[in-house]
Structure formats: structure tokens, C-alpha cells
PLY file of the C-alpha trace (Angstrom):
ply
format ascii 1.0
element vertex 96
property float x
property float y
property float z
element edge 95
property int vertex1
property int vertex2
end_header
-156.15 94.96 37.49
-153.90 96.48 34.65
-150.71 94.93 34.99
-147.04 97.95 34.53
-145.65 97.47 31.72
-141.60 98.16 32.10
-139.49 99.57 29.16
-135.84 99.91 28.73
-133.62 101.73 26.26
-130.99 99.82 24.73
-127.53 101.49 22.93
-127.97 100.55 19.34
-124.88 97.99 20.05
-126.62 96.31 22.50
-130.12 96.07 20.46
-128.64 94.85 17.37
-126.10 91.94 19.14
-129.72 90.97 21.06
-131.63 90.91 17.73
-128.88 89.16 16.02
-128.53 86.36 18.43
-132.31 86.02 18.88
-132.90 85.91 14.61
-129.91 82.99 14.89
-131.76 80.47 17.43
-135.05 81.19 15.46
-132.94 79.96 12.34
-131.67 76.98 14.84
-135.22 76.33 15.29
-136.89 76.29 12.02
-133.52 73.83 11.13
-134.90 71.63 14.03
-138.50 71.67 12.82
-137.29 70.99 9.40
-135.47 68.02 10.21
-138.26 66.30 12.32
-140.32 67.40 8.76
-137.73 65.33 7.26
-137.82 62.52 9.39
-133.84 62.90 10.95
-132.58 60.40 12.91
-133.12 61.42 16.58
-129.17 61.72 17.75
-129.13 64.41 14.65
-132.35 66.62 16.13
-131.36 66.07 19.63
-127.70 67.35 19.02
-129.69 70.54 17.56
-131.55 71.04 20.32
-128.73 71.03 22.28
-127.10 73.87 20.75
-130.12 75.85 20.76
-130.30 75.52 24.56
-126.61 76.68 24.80
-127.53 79.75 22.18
-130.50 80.91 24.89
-128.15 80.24 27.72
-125.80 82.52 25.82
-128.86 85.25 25.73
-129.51 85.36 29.11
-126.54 85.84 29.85
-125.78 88.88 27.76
-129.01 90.31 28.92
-128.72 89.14 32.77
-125.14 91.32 32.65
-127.10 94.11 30.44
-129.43 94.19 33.21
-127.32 94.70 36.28
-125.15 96.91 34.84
-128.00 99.26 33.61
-130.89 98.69 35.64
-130.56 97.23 38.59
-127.21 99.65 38.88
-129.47 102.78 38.37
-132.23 101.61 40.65
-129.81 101.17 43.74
-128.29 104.23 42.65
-131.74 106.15 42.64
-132.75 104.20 46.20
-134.75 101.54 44.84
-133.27 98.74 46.44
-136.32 96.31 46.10
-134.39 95.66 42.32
-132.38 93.61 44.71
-135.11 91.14 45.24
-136.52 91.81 41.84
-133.11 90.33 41.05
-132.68 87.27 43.23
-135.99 85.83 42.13
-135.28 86.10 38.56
-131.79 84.67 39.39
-133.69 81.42 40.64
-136.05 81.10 37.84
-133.39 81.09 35.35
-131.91 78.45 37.77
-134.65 75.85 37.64
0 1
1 2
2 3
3 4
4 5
5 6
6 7
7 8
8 9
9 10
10 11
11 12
12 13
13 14
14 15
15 16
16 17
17 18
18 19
19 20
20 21
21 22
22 23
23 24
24 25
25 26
26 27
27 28
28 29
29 30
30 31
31 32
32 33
33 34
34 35
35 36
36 37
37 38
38 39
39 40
40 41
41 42
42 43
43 44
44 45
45 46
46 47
47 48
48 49
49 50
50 51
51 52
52 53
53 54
54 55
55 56
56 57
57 58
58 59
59 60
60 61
61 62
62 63
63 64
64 65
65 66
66 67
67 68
68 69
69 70
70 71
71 72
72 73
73 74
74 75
75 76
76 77
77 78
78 79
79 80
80 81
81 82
82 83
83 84
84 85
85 86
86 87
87 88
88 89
89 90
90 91
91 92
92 93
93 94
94 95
């Protein structure tokens, strides 16, 4: 079975300050590969990681607010209230 594909259409605004913060943690994350390349004391890498978990954190929730306010706003709006649920289970796998 041929799984729906969803799209959305971001405001350029939104697009580029989700593009900019995604091309930063890939930068974060070559650093991080670079320095296990390079043999960095573990404190140094782990501190890194760190950071990039609070730059994703920072991601979702940009996106997470994107997303109600557009979405799941328009759905309930338009009568689709099973964005509700679509909502709440997405809430507790970013919870985990």
C-alpha cells in the first residue's frame, strides 16, 4: 500500500530560519565527527553533542509552534479534528 505523502507551504521567513538552523547543527555535526577524527578528549566531544541536542530541541520547537499555528489551526478550523490526535501522539514521541 502507497503510503500519503503530506506537503506544507512555508512563508519564505519561516523556510529560510528552518534551513538556517538545520545547515548550523549539520556544521555542529561535521565539528563533532571531526574531532573524534582527531582523537578529542571525550569531555570536549561530549560537550558538543550536547549543544547539538539543545540546537534540535530548539527545531522542534520552532516547527512544533509552526505547526499548530498553521496546520493543526486550519484543520480544526476546516472540521478535521482527528489533527487533535495526530497531535498528541507526536507530542509523546518527541517526549520519549
Amino acid at each position: 500500500m502507497e503510503e500519503m505523502v503530506k506537503h506544507k507551504h512555508r512563508e519564505e521567513k519561516e523556510y529560510k530560519d528552518l534551513t538556517n538552523r538545520l545547515s548550523r547543527i549539520e556544521g555542529q555535526v561535521r565539528g563533532v565527527k571531526k574531532m573524534v577524527e582527531e582523537k578529542r578528549y571525550c569531555v570536549d566531544i561530549l560537550a558538543q553533542v550536547s549543544a547539538i541536542q539543545s540546537a534540535l530541541n530548539s527545531f522542534n520547537k520552532v516547527l512544533l509552534t509552526n505547526h499548530i499555528k498553521s496546520c493543526v489551526l486550519e484543520d480544526i478550523k476546516n472540521g478535521n479534528e482527528d489533527v487533535v490526535d495526530e497531535l498528541c501522539a507526536t507530542l509523546q514521541k518527541l517526549m520519549k
